[in-house]
PyMOL Python script that loads the backbone (N, CA, C, O; Angstrom):
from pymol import cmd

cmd.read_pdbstr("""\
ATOM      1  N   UNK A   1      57.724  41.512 -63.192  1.00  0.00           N
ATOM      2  CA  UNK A   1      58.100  42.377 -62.102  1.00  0.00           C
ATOM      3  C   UNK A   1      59.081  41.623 -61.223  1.00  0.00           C
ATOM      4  O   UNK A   1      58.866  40.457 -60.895  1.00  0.00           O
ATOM      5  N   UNK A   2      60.189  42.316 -60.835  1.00  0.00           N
ATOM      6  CA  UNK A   2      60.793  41.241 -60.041  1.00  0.00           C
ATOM      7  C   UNK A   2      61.428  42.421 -58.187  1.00  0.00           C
ATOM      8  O   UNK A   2      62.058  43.471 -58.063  1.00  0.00           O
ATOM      9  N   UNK A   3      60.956  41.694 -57.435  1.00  0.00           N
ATOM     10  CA  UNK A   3      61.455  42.390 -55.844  1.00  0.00           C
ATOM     11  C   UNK A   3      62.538  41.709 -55.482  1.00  0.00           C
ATOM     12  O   UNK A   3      62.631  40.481 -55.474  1.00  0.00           O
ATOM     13  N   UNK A   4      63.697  42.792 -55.057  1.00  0.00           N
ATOM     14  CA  UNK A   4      64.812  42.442 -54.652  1.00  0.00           C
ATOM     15  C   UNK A   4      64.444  42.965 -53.350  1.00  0.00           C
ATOM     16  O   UNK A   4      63.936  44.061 -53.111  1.00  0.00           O
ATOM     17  N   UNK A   5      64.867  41.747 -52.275  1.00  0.00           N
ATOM     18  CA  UNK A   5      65.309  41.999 -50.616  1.00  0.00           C
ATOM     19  C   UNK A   5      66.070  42.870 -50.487  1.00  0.00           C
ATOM     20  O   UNK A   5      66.763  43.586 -51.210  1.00  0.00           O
ATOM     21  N   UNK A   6      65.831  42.714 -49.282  1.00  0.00           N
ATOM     22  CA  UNK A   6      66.654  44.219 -48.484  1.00  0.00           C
ATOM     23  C   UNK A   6      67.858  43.377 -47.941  1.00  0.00           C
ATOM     24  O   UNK A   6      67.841  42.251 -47.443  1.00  0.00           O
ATOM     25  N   UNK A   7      68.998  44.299 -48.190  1.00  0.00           N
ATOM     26  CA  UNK A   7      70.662  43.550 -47.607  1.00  0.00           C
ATOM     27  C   UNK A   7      70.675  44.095 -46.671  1.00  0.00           C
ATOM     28  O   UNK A   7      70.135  45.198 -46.588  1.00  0.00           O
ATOM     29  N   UNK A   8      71.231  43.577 -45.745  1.00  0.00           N
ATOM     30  CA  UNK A   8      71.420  44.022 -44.461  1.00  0.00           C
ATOM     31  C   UNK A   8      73.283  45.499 -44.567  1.00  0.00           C
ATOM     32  O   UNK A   8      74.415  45.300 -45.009  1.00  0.00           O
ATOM     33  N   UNK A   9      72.896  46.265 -44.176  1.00  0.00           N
ATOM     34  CA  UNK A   9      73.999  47.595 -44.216  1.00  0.00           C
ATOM     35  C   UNK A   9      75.416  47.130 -43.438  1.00  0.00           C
ATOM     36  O   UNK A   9      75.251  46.113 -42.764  1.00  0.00           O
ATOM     37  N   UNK A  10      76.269  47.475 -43.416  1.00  0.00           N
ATOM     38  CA  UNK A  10      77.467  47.142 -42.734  1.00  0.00           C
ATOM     39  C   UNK A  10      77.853  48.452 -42.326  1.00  0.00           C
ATOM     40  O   UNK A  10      77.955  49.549 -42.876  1.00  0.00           O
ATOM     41  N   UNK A  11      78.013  48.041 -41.319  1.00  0.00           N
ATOM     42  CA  UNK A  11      78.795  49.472 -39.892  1.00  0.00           C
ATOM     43  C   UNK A  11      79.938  49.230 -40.095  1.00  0.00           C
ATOM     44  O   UNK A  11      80.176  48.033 -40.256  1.00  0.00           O
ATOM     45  N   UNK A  12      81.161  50.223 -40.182  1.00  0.00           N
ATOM     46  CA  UNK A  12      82.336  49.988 -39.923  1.00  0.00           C
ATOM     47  C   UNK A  12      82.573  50.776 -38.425  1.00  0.00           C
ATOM     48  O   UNK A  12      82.150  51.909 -38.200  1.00  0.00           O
ATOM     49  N   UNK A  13      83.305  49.978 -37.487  1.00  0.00           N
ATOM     50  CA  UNK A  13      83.467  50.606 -36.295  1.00  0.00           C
ATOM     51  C   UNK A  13      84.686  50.891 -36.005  1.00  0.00           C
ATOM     52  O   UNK A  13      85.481  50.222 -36.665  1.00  0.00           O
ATOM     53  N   UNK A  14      85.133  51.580 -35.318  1.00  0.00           N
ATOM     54  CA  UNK A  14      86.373  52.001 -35.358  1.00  0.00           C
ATOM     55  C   UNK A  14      86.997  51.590 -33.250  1.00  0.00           C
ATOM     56  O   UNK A  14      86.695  52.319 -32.305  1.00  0.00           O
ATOM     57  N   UNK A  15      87.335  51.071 -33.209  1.00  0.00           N
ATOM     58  CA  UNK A  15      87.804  50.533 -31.745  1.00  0.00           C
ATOM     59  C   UNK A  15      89.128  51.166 -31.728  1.00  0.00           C
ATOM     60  O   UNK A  15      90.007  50.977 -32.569  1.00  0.00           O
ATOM     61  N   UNK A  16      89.204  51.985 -30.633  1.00  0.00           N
ATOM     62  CA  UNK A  16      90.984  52.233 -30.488  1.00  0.00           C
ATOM     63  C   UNK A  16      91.390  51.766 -29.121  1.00  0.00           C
ATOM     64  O   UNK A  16      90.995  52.156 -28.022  1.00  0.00           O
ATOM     65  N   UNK A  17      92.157  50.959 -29.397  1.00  0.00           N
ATOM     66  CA  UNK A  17      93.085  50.620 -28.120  1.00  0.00           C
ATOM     67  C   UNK A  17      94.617  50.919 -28.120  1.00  0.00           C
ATOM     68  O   UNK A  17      95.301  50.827 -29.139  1.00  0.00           O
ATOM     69  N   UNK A  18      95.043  51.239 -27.047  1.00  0.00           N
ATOM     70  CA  UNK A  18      96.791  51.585 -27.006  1.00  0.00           C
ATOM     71  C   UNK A  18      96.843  52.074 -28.321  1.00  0.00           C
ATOM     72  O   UNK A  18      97.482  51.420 -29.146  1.00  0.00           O
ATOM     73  N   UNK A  19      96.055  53.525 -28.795  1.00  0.00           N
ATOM     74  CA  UNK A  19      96.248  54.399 -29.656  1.00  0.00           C
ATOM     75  C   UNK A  19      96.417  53.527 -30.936  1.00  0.00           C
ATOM     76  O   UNK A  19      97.425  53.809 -31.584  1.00  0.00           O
ATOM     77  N   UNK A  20      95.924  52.893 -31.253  1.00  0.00           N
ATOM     78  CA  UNK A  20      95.882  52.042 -32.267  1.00  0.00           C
ATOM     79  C   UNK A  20      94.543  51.633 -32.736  1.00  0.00           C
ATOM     80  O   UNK A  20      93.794  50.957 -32.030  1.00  0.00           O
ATOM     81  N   UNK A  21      94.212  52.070 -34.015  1.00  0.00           N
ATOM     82  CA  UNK A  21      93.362  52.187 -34.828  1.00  0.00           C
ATOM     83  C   UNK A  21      92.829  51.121 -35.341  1.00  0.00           C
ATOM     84  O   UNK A  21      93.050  51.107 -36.552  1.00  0.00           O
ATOM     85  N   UNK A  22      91.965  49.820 -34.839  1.00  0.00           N
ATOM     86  CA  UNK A  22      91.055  49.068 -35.332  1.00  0.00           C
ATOM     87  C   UNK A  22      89.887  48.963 -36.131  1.00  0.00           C
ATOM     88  O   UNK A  22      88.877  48.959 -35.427  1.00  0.00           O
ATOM     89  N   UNK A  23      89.601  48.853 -37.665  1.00  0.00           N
ATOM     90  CA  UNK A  23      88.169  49.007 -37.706  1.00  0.00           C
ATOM     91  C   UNK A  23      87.796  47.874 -38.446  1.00  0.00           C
ATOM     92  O   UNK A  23      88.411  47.382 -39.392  1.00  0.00           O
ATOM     93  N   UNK A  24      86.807  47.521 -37.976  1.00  0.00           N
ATOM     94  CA  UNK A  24      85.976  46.684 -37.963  1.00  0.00           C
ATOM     95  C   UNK A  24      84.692  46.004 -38.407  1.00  0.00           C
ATOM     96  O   UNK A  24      83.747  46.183 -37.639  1.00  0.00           O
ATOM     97  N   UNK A  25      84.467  45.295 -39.433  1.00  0.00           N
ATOM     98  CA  UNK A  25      82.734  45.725 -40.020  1.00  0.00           C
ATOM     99  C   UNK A  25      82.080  45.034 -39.681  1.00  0.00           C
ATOM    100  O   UNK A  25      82.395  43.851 -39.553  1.00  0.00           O
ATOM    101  N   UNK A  26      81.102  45.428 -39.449  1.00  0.00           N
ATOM    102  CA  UNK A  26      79.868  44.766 -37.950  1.00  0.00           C
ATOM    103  C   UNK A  26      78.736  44.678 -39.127  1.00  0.00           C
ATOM    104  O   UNK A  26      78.663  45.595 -39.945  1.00  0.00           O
ATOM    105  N   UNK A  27      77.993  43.732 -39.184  1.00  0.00           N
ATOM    106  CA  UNK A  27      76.984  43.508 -39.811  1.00  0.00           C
ATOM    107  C   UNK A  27      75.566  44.173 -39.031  1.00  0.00           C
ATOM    108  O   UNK A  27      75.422  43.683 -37.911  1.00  0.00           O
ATOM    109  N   UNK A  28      74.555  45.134 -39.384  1.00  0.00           N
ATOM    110  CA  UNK A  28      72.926  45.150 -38.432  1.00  0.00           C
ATOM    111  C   UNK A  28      71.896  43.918 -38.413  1.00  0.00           C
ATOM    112  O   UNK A  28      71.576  43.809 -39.597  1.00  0.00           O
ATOM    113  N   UNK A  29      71.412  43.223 -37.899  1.00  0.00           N
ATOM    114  CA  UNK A  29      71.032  42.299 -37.872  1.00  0.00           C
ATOM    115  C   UNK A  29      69.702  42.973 -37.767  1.00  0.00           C
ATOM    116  O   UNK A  29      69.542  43.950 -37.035  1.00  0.00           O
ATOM    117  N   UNK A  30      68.708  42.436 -38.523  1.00  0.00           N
ATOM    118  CA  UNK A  30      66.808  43.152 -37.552  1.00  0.00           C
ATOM    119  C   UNK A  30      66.862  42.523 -36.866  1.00  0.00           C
ATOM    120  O   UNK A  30      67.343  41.394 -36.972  1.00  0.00           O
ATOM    121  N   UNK A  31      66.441  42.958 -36.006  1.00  0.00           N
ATOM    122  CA  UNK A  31      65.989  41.912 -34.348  1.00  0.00           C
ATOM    123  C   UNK A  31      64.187  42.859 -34.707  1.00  0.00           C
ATOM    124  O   UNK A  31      63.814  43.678 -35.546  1.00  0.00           O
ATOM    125  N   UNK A  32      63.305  41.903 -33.140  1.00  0.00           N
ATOM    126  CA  UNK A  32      61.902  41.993 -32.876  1.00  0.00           C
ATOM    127  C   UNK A  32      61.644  42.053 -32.106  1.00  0.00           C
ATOM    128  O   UNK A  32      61.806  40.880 -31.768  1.00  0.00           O
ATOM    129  N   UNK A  33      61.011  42.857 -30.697  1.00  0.00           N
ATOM    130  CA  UNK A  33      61.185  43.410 -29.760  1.00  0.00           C
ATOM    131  C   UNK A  33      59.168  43.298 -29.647  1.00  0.00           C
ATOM    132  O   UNK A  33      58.478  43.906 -30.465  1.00  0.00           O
ATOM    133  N   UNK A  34      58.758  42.733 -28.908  1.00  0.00           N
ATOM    134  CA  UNK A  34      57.393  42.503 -28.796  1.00  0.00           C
ATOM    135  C   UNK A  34      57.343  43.505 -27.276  1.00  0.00           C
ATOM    136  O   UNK A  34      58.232  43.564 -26.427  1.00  0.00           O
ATOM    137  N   UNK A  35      55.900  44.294 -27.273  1.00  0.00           N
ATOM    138  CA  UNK A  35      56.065  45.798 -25.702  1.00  0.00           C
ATOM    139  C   UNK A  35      55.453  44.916 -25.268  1.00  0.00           C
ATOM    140  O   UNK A  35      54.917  44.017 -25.916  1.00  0.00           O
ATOM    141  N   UNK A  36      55.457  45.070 -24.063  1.00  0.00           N
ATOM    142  CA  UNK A  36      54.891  45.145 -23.367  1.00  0.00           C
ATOM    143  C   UNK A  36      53.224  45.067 -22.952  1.00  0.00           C
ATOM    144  O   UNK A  36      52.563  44.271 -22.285  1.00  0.00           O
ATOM    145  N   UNK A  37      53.031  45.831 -23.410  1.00  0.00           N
ATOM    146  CA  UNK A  37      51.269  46.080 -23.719  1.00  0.00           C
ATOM    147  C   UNK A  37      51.010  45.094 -24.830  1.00  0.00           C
ATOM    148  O   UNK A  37      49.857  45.240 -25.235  1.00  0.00           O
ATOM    149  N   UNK A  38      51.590  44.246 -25.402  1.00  0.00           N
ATOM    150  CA  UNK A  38      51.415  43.613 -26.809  1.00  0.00           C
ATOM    151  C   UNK A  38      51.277  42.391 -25.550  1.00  0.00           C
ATOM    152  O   UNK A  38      50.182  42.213 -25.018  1.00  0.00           O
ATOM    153  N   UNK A  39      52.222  41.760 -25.231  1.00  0.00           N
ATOM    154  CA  UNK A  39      52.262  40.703 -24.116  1.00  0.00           C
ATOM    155  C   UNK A  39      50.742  40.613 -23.297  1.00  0.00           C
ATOM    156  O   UNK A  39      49.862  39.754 -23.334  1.00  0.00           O
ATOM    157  N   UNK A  40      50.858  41.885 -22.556  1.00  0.00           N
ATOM    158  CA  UNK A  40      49.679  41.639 -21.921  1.00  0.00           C
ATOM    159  C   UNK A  40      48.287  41.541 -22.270  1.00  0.00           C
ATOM    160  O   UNK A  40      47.351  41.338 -21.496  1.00  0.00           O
ATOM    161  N   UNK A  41      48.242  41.733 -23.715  1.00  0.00           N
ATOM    162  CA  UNK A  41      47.098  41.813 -24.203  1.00  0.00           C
ATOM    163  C   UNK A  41      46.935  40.288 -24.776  1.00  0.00           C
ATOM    164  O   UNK A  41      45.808  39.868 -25.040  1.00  0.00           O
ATOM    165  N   UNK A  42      47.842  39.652 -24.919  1.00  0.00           N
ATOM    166  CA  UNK A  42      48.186  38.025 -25.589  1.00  0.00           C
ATOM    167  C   UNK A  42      47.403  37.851 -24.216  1.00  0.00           C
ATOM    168  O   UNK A  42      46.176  37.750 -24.220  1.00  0.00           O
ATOM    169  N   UNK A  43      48.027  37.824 -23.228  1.00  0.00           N
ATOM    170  CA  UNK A  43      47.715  36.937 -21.842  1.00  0.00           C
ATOM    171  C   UNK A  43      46.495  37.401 -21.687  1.00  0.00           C
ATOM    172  O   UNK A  43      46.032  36.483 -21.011  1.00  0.00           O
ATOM    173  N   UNK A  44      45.295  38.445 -21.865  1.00  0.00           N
ATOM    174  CA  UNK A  44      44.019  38.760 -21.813  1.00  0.00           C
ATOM    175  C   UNK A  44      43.150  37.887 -22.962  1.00  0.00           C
ATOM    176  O   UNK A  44      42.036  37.382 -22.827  1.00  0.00           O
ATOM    177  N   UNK A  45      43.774  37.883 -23.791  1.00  0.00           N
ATOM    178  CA  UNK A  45      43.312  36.977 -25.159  1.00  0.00           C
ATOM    179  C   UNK A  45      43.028  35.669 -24.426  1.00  0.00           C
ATOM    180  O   UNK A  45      41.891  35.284 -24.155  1.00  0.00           O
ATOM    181  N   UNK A  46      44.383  34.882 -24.066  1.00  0.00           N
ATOM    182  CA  UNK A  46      44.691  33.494 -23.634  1.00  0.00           C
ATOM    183  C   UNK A  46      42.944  33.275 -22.668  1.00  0.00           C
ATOM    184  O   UNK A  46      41.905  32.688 -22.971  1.00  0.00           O
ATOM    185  N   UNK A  47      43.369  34.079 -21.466  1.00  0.00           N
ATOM    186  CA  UNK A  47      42.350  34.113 -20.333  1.00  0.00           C
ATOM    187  C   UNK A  47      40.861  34.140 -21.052  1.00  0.00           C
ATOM    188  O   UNK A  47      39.900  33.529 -20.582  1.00  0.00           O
ATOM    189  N   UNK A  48      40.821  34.711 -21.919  1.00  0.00           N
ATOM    190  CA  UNK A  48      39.126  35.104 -22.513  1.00  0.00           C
ATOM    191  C   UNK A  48      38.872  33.572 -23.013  1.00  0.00           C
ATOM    192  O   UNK A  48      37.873  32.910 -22.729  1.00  0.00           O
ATOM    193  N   UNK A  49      40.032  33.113 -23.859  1.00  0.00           N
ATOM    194  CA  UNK A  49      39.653  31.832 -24.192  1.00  0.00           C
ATOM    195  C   UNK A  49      39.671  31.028 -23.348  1.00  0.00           C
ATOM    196  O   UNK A  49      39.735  29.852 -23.706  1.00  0.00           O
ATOM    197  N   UNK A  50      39.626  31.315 -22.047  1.00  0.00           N
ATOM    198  CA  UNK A  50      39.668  29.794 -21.148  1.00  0.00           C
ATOM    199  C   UNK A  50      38.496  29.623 -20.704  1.00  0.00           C
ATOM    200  O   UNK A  50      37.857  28.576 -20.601  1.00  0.00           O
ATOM    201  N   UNK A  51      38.088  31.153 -20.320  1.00  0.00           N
ATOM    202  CA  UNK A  51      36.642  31.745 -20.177  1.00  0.00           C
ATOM    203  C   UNK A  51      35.854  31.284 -20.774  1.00  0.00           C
ATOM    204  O   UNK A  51      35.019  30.560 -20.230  1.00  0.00           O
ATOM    205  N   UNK A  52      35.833  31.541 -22.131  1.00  0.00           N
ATOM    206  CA  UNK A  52      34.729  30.909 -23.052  1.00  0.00           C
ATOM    207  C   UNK A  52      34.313  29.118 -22.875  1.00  0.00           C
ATOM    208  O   UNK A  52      33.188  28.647 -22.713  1.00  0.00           O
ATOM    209  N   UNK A  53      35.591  28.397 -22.969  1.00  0.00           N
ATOM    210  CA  UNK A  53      35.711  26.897 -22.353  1.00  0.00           C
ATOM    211  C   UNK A  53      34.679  26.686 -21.057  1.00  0.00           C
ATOM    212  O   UNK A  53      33.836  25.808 -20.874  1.00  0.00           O
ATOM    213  N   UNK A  54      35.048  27.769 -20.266  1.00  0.00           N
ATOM    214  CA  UNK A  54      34.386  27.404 -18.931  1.00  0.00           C
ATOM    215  C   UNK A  54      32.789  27.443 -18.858  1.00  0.00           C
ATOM    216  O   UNK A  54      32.042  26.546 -18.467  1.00  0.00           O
ATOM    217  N   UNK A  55      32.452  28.744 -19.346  1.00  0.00           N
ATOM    218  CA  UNK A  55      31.117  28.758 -19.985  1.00  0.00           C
ATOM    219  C   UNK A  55      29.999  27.601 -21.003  1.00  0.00           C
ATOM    220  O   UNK A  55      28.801  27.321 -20.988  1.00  0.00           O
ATOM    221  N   UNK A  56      31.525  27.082 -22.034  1.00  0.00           N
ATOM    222  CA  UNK A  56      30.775  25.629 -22.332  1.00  0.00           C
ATOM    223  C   UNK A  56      30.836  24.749 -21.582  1.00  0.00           C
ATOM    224  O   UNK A  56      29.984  23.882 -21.783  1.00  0.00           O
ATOM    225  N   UNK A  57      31.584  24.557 -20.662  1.00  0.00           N
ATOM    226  CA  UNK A  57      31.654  23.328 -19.901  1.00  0.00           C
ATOM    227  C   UNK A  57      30.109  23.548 -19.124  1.00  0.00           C
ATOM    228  O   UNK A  57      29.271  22.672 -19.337  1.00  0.00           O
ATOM    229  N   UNK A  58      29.646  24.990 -18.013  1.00  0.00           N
ATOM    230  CA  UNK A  58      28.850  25.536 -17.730  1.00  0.00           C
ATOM    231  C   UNK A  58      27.512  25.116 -18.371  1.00  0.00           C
ATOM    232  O   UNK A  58      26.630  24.524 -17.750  1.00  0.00           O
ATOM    233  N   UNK A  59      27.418  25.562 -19.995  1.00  0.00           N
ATOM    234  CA  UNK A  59      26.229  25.399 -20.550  1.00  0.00           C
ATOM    235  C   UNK A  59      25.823  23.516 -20.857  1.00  0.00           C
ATOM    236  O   UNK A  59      24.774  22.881 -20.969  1.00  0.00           O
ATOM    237  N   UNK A  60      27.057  23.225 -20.893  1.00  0.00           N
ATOM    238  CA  UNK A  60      26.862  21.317 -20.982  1.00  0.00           C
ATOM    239  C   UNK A  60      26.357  20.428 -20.045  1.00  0.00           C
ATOM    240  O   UNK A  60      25.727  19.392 -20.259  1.00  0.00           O
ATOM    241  N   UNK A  61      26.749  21.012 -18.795  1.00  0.00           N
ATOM    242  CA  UNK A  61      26.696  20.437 -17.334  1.00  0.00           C
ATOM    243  C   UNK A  61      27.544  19.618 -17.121  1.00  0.00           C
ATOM    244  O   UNK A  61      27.220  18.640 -16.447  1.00  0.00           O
ATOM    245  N   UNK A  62      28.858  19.729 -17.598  1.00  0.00           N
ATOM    246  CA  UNK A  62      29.772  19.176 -17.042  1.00  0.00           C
ATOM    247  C   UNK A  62      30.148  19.652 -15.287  1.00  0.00           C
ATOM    248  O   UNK A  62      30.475  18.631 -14.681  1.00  0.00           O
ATOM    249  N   UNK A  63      30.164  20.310 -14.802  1.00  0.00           N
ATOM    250  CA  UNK A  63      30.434  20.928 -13.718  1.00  0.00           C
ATOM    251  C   UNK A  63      29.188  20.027 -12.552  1.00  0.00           C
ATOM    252  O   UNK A  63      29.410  19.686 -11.390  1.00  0.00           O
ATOM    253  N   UNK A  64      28.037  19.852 -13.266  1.00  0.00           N
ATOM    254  CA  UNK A  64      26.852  19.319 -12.341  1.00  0.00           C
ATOM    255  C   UNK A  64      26.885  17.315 -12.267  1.00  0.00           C
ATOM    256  O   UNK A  64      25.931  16.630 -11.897  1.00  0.00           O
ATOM    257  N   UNK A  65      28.328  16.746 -12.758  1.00  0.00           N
ATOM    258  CA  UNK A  65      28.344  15.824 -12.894  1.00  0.00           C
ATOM    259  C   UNK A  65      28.408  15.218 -11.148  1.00  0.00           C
ATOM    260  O   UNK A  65      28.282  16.151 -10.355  1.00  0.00           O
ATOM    261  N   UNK A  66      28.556  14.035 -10.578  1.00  0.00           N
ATOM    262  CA  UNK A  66      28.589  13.384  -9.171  1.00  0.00           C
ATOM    263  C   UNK A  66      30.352  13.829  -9.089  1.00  0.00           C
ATOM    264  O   UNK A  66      30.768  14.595  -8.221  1.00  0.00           O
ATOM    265  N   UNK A  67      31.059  13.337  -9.919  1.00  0.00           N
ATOM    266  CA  UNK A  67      32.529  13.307  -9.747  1.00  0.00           C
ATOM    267  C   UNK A  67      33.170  14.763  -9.680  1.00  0.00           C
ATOM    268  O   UNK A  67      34.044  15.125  -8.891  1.00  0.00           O
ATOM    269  N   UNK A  68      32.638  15.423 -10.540  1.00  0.00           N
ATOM    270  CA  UNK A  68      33.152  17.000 -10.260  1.00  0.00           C
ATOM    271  C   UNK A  68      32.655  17.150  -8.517  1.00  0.00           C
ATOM    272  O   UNK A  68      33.358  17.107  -7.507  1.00  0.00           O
ATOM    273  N   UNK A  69      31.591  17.285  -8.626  1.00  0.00           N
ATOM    274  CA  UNK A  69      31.089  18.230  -7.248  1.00  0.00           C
ATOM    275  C   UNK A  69      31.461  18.143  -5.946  1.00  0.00           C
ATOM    276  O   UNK A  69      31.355  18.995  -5.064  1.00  0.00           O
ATOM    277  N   UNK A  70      32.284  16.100  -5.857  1.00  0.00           N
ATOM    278  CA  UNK A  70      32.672  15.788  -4.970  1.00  0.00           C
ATOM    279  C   UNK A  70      34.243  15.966  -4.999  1.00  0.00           C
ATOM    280  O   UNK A  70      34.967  15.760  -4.025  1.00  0.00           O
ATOM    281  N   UNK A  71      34.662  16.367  -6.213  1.00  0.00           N
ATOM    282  CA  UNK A  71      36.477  16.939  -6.490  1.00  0.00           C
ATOM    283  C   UNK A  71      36.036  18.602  -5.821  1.00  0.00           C
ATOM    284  O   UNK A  71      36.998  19.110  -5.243  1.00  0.00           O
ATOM    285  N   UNK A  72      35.370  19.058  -5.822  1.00  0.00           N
ATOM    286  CA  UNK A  72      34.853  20.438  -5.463  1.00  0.00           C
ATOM    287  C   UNK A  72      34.726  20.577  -4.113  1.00  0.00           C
ATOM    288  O   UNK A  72      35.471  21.257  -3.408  1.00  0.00           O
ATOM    289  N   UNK A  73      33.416  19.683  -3.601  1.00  0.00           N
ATOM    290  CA  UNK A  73      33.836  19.684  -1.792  1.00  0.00           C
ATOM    291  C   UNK A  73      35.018  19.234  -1.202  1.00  0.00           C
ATOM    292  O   UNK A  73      35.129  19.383   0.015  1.00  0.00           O
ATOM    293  N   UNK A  74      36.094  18.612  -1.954  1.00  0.00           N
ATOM    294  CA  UNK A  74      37.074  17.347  -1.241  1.00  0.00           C
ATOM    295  C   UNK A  74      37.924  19.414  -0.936  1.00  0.00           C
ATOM    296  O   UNK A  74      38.138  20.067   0.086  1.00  0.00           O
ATOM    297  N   UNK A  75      38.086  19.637  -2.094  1.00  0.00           N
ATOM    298  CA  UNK A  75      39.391  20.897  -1.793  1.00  0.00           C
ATOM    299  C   UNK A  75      38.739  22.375  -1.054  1.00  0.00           C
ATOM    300  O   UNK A  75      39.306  23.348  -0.559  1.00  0.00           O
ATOM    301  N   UNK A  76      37.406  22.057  -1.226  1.00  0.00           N
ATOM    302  CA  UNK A  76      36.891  23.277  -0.997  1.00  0.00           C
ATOM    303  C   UNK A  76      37.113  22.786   1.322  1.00  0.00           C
ATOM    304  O   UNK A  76      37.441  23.521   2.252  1.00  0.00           O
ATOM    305  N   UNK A  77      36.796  21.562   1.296  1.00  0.00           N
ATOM    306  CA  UNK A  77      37.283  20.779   2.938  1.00  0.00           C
ATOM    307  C   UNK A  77      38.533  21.190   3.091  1.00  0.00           C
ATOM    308  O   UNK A  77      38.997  21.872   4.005  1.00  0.00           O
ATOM    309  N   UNK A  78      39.172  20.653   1.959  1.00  0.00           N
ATOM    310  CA  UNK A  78      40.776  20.776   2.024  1.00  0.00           C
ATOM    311  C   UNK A  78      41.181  22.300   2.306  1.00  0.00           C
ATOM    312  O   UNK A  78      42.164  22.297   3.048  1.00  0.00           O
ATOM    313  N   UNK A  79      40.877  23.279   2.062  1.00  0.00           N
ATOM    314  CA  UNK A  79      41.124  24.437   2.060  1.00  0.00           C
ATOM    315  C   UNK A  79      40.795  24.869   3.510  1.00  0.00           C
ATOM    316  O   UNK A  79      41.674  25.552   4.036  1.00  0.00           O
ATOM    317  N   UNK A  80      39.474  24.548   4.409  1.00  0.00           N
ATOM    318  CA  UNK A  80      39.210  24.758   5.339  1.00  0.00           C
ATOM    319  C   UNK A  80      39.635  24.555   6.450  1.00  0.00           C
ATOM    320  O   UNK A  80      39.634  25.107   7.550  1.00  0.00           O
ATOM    321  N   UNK A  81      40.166  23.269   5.779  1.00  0.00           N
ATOM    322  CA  UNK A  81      40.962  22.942   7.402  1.00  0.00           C
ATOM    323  C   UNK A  81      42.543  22.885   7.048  1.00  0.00           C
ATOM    324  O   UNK A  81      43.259  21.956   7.423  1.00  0.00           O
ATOM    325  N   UNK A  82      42.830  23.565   6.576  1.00  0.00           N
ATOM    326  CA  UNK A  82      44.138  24.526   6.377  1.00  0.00           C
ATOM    327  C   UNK A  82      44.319  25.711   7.005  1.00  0.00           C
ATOM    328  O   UNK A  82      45.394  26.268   7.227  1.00  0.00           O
ATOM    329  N   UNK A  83      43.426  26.011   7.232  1.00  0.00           N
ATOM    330  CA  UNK A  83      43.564  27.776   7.656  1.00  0.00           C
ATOM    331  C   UNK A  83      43.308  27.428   8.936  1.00  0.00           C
ATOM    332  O   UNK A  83      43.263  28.290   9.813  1.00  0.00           O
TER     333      UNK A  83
END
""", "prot")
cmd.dss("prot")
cmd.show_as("cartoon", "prot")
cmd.util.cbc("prot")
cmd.orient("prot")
């Protein structure tokens, strides 16, 4: 069995300037165009997985270590006496 690719089609365009007849053959290129809603659903993906991280960190007790809790009050101070 053998599959032959797809060739890309050629446009001939026709440009007129100062009544003068140019034409031209323009190759179609595929291009890939990712919506919108495709994006934002990547960035919901991303977030779920950071989520999940946080939850193990959570279930490990990393978070209940001496050095976290005091990186935790230093900004949670820091924040307070900002405002």
């Amino acid at each position: 069995m053998e599959i032959k690719g797809i060739t890309p089609k050629t446009i001939i365009v026709d440009e007129s300037k100062n009544n003068k007849s140019v034409k031209k053959e323009v190759q179609k290129k595929d291009s890939l165009e990712i919506s919108k809603e495709a994006k934002e659903l990547q960035q919901k993906s991303e977030q779920i997985k950071d989520l999940s991280a946080i939850r193990e960190k959570i279930k490990s007790g990393f978070y209940n270590t001496d050095e976290v809790l005091i990186k935790v009050a230093d900004r949670i101070l820091k924040e307070l006496n900002s405002k």
